[in-house]
SEDOKE-605428 format. One record per residue (C-alpha): z, x, y; residue in three letters. Coordinates in steps of 0.02 Angstrom, whole numbers, always signed. Each point is the difference from the previous one (the first is absolute). Layout:
BEGIN
      zz      xx      yy  residuo
       Z       X       Y      ALA
...
END
This chain:
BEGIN
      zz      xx      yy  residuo
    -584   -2609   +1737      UNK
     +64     +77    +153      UNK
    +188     +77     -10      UNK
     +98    +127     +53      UNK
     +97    +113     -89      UNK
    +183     -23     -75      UNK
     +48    +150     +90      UNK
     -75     -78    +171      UNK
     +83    -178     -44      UNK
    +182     +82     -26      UNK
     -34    +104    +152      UNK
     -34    -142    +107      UNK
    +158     -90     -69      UNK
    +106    +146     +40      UNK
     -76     +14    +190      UNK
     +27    -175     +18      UNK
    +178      +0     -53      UNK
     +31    +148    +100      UNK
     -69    -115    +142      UNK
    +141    -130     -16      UNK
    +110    +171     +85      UNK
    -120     +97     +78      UNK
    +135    +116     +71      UNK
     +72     +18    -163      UNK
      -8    +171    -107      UNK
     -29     -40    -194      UNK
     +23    +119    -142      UNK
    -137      -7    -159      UNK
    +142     -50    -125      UNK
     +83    -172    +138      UNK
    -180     -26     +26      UNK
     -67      -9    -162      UNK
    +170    -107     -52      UNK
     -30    -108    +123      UNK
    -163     -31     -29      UNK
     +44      -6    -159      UNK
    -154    +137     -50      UNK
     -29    +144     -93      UNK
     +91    +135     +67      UNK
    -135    +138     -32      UNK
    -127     -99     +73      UNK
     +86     -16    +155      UNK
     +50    +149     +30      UNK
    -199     +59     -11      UNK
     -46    -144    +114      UNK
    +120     +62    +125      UNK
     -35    +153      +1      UNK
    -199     -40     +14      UNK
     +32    -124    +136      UNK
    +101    +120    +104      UNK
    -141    +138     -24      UNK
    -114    -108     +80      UNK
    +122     -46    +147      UNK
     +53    -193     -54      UNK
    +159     +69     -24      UNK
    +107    +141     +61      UNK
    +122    +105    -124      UNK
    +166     +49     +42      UNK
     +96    +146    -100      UNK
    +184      +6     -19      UNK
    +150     -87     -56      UNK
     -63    -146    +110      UNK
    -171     +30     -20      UNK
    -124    -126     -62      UNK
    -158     -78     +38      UNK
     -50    -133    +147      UNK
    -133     -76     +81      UNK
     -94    +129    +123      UNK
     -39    -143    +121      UNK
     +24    -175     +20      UNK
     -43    -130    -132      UNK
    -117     -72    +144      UNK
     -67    +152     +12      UNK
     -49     +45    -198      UNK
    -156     -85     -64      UNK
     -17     -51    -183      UNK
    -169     +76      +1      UNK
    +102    +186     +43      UNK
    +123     -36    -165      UNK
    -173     -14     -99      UNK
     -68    +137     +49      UNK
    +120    +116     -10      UNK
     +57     -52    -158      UNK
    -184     -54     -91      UNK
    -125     +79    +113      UNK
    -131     -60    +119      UNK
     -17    -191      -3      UNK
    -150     -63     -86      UNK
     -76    -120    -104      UNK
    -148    +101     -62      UNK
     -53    +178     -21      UNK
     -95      +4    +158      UNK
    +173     +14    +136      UNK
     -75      -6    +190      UNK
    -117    +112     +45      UNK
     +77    +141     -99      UNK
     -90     +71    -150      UNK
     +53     -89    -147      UNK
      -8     +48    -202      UNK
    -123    -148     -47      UNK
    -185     +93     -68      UNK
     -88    -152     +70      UNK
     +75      -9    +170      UNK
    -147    +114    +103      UNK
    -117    -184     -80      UNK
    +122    -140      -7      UNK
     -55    -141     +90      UNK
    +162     -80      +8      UNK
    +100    +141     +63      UNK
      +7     -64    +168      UNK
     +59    -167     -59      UNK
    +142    +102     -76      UNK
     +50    +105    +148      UNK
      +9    -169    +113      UNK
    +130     -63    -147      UNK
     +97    +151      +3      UNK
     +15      -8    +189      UNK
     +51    -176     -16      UNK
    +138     +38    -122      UNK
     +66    +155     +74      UNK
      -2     -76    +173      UNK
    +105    -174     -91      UNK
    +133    +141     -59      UNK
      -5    +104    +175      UNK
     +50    -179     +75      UNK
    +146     -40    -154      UNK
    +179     +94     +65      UNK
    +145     +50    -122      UNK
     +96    -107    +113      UNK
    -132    -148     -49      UNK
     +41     +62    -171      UNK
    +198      -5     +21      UNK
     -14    -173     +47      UNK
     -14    -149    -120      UNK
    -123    -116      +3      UNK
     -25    -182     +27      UNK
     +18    -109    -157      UNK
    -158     -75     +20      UNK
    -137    +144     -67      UNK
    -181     -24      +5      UNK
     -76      -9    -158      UNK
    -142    +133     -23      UNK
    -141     -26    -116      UNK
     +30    -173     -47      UNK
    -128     -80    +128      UNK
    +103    -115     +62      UNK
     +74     -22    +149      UNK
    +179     -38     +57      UNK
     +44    -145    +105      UNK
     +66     +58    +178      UNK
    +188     +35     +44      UNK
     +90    -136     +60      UNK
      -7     -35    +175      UNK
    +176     +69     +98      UNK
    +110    -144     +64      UNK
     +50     +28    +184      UNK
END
């Protein structure tokens, strides 16, 4: 099964209610009370995230951390990545060298780098704003085979 971390999960959680004021500054303890998480663990996410520019630090009496751009502008895939690594669902991550002894022979290794493409590129396209934002009752069920019926038609 494919998932990410816990620390990647709380991290985009604490991005994506940082979202709802982006021009907001947050300390690690009102964060992690209001997210209602682990205060050690968020103070490590933060500090990751802002290492790899998703957020900026401030020091001082007013200091805290905030979003270093936008939430339009901060792709899930970049909370991921700094927090978990490069996105990937095998071994063998695009054309780099991977740690897999059979990749020089695999013959499915292409296969693989088209389905990392395809999910990195699905999480490029995902926002935190898209994240901050709740979603439509109506979910589509994955894995079940089945389709839904389609939304109701607007009335005029």
């Amino acid at each position: 099964m494919f998932r990410i971390t816990k620390q990647t999960d709380y991290g985009i959680v604490l991005v994506s209610h940082m979202a709802a004021e982006p021009e907001r500054q947050f300390t690690a303890p009102d964060l992690a009370a209001e997210a209602q998480l682990p205060l050690p663990m968020v103070a490590k996410i933060l500090k990751l995230l802002a290492r790899e520019g998703v957020l900026v630090s401030h020091r001082g009496v007013n200091g805290g951390y905030a979003l270093a751009r936008s939430p339009r502008a901060i792709a899930v895939s970049e909370v991921i990545t700094a927090l978990d690594g490069p996105i990937a669902m095998t071994e063998c991550i695009d054309d780099g060298p991977g740690e897999c002894v059979q990749e020089l022979i695999c013959p499915l290794r292409s296969n693989w780098q088209v389905i990392n493409r395809a999910v990195r590129r699905a999480l490029d396209e995902i926002k935190i704003a898209d994240m901050a934002q709740p979603l439509p009752e109506r979910l589509v069920p994955l894995g079940r085979g089945r389709s839904l019926p389609p939304p109701p038609a607007a009335h005029a």
